[in-house]
C-alpha positions as CSV (number, residue, x, y, z in Angstrom):
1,X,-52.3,-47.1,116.3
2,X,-51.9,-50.3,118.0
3,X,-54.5,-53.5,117.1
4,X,-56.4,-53.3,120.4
5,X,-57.7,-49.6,119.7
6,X,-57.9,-50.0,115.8
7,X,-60.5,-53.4,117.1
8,X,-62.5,-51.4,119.4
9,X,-63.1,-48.8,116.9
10,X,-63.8,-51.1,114.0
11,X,-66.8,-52.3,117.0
12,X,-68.1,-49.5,117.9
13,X,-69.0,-48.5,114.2
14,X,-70.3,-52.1,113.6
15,X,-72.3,-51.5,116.0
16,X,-73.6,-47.9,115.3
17,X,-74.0,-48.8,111.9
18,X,-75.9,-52.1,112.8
19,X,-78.5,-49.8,114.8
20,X,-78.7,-47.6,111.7
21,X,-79.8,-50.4,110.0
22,X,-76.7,-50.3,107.7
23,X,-75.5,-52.7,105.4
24,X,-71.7,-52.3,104.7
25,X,-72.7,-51.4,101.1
26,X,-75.1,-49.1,102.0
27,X,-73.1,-46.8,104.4
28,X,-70.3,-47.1,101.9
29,X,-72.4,-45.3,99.6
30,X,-73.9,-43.0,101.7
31,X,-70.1,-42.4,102.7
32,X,-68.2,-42.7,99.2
33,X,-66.2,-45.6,101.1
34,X,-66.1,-49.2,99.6
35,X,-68.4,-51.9,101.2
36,X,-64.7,-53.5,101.7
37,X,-63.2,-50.9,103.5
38,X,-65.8,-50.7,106.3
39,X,-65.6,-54.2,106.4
40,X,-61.5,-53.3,106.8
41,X,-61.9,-51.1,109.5
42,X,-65.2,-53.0,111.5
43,X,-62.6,-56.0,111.7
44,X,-60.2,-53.6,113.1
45,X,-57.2,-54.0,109.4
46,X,-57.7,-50.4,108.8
47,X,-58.9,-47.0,110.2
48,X,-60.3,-43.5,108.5
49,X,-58.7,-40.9,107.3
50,X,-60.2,-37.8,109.2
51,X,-62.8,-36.5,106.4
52,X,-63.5,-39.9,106.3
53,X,-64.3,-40.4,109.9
54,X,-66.1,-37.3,110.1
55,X,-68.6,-38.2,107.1
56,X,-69.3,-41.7,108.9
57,X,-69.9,-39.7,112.1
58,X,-72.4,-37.5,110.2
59,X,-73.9,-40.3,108.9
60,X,-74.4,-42.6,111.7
61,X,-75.4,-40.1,114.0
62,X,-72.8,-40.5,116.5
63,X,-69.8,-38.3,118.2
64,X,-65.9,-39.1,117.0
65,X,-65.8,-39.1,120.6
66,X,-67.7,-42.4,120.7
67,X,-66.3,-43.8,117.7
68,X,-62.6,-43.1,118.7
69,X,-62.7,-43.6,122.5
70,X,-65.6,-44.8,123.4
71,X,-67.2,-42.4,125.6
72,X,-70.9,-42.6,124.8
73,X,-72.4,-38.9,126.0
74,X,-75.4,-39.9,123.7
75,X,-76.6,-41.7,127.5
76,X,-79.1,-38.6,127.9
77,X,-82.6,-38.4,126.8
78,X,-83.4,-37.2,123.9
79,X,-79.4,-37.2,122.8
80,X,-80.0,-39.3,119.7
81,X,-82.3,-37.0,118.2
82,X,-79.8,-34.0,119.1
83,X,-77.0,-36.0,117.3
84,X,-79.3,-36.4,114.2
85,X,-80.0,-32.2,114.2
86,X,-76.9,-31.3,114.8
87,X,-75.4,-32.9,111.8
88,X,-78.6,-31.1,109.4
89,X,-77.3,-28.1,107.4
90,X,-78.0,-24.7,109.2
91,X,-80.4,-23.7,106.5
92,X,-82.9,-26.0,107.9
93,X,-82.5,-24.5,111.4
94,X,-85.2,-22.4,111.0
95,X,-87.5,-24.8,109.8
96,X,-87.1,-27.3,112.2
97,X,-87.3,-25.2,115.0
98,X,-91.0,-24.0,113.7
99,X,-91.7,-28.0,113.6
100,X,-90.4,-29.2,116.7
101,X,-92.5,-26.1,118.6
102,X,-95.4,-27.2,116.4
103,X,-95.2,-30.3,117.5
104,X,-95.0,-29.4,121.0
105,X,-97.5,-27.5,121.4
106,X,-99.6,-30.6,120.0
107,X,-98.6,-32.6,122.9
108,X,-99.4,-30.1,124.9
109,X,-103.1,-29.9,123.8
110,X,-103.5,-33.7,123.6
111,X,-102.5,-33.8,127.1
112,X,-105.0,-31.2,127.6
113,X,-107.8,-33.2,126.5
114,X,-106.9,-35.8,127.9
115,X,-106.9,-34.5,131.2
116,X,-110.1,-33.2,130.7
117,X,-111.7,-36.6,129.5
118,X,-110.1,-38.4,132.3
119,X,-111.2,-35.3,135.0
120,X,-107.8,-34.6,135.7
């Protein structure tokens, strides 16, 4: 892999894991990477292994798409909080989808009233 690519990826998860509010330590352990590696492949001296690039992908919330090439599809509304559901366990599909109705059907209502105090 030649330095200019190995850079730009080391970048991008800087900067995804800066917006996570990351330390290096603290997505090494939520990875099982040392705080050294990330800081090894952030400045672009080394790269993952694919597990490993997956479990950082999982964890940051973000597409190997992005990481690797950086093509960003995550440019669509409500794409970040896709990202984070895809990457939850299929077990909690049912759950979520119960929650995410619920609280739709919330707004929905407050909107309601709303309207109706405002004579809408």
């Amino acid at each position: 892999m030649n330095e200019l690519l190995k850079s730009q990826i080391g970048q991008r998860v800087r900067e995804k894991r800066e917006q996570a509010g990351y330390t290096r330590e603290k997505l090494g352990e939520l990875c099982s990477l040392s705080p050294r590696f990330i800081a090894n492949v952030e400045l672009g001296d080394a790269t993952f292994s694919l597990d490993s690039l997956i479990i950082v992908c999982k964890v940051l919330s973000c597409s190997s798409d992005y990481i690797l090439f950086g093509n960003n599809i995550a440019n669509e509304p409500w794409s970040d909080i896709i990202a984070k559901l895809q990457h939850l366990d299929l077990k909690y599909q049912p759950s979520m989808s119960k929650t995410i109705q619920a609280i739709i059907e919330n707004i929905i209502i407050a909107e309601k009233v709303d309207n109706i105090k405002n004579g809408s």
